[in-house]
N, C-alpha and C positions, 0 to 999 in steps of 0.2 A: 504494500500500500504506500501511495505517493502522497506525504502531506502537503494540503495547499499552504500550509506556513509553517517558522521555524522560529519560536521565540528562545532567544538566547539572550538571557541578562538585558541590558539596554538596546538589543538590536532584534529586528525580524527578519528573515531569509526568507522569498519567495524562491521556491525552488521552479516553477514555472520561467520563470523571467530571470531567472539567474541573479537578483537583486537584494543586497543588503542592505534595509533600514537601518541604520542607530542617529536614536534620539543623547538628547542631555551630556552632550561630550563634553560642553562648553571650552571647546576650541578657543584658543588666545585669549581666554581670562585671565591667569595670571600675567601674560607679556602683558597688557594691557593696563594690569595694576601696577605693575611693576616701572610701566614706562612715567606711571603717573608719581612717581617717587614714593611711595611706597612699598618697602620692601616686605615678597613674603617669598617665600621658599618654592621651587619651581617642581613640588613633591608631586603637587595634583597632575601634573602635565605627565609624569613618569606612571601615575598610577590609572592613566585614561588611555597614553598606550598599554600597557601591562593587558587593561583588559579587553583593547579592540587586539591587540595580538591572543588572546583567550578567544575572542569570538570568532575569529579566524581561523585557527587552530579547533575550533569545534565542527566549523563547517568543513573544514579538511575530512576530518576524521570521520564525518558523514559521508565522503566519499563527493559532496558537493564543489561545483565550480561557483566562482562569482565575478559576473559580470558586469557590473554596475553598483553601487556604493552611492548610497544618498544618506547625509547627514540631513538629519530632523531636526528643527529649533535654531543651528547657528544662526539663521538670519535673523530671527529675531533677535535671538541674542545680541549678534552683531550691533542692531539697532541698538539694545540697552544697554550696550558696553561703550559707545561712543556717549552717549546722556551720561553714563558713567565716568568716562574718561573725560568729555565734558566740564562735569562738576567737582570732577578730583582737580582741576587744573583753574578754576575758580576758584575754591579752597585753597590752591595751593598759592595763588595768584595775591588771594587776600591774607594768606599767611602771609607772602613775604611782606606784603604793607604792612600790616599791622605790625611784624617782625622791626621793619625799616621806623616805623613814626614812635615804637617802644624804647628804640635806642636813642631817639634823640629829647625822650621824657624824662623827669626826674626818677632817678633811681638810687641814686644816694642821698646818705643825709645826715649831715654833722648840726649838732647842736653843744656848743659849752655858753652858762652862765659862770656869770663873773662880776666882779664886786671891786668896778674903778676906780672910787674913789674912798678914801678913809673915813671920811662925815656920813658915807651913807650907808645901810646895809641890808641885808637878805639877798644879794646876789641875783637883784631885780634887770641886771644888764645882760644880753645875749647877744650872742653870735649865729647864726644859722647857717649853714654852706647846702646848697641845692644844686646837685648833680646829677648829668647825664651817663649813660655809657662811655663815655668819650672822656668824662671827668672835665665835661666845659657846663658851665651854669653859671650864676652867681652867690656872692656873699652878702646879709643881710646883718648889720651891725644895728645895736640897740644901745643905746648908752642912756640907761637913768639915771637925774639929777634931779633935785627938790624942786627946779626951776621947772623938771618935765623932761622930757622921753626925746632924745635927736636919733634920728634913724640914717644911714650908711647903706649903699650897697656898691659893689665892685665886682665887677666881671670875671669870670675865673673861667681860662683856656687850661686843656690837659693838667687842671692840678694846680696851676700857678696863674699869678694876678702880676701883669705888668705896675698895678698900684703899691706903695707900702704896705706890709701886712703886721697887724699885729700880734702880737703872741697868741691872744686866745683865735684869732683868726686863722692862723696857721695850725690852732689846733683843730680848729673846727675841718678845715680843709682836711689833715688826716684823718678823724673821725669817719668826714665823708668815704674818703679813700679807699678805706680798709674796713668799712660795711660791705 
């Protein structure tokens, strides 16, 4: 007896027409994740040949020839792996921006109080130092007096102030540094 079909795992074999179905191979998923800089291991690819050489090998051993091979699903696939690659490349588009505008955000942050002058006390005066990746931002200087509050700021390129720095300023600056 001649069966009109041959299900084997994820494929069908019409023996009539000499013709191999296999569905859900999904063909070029991982290059495709992969190209999208995401790395995963290219294991699935070795284990989808592994089993069309099984399904192969079983219609062999049937004593079957095969003439024709039709993958089922790649195209659509196809379609949702470009929507996929797509949106991994948005993602990845707006990673680098966000990556790029964090670096030029405050990310360090030196704070010393300090106690200027001898008449006055509690250590109501500060220094602030506001840093990027880059260690460029500024210095915000505070000096309280009975008189009231005079406020300072100086530009700070990689670490250092083309201005005079004061002590506690240049501590603030390592503070920030070495956060």
């Amino acid at each position: 007896m001649n069966p009109k079909y041959i299900f084997i795992s994820k494929a069908l074999y019409i023996p009539e027409i000499k013709t191999l179905a296999i569905g859900d191979l999904h063909l070029g998923y991982e290059f495709l994740i992969n190209n999208a800089d995401i790395q995963i291991p290219y294991s699935e690819f070795e284990n989808m040949k592994d089993e069309l050489k099984k399904i192969i090998e079983d219609i062999k051993k049937r004593k079957r020839d095969i003439k024709t091979v039709v993958f089922l699903g790649d195209i659509k696939h196809f379609f949702a792996y470009k929507k996929i690659e797509r949106d991994l490349k948005l993602f990845h588009d707006d990673y680098k921006e966000t990556k790029a505008m964090s670096a030029k955000s405050i990310q360090r942050i030196g704070v010393v109080r300090f106690n200027p002058f001898k008449d006055t006390g509690g250590n109501q005066s500060f220094v602030i130092c506001l840093l990027d990746s880059k260690n460029d931002g500024f210095i915000i200087s505070s000096l309280f007096t009975r008189d009231g509050s005079r406020f300072y700021t100086k530009p700070i390129e990689k670490g250092a102030s083309n201005y005079a720095l004061s002590a506690e300023e240049k501590e603030a600056i390592k503070k920030a540094t070495s956060s």
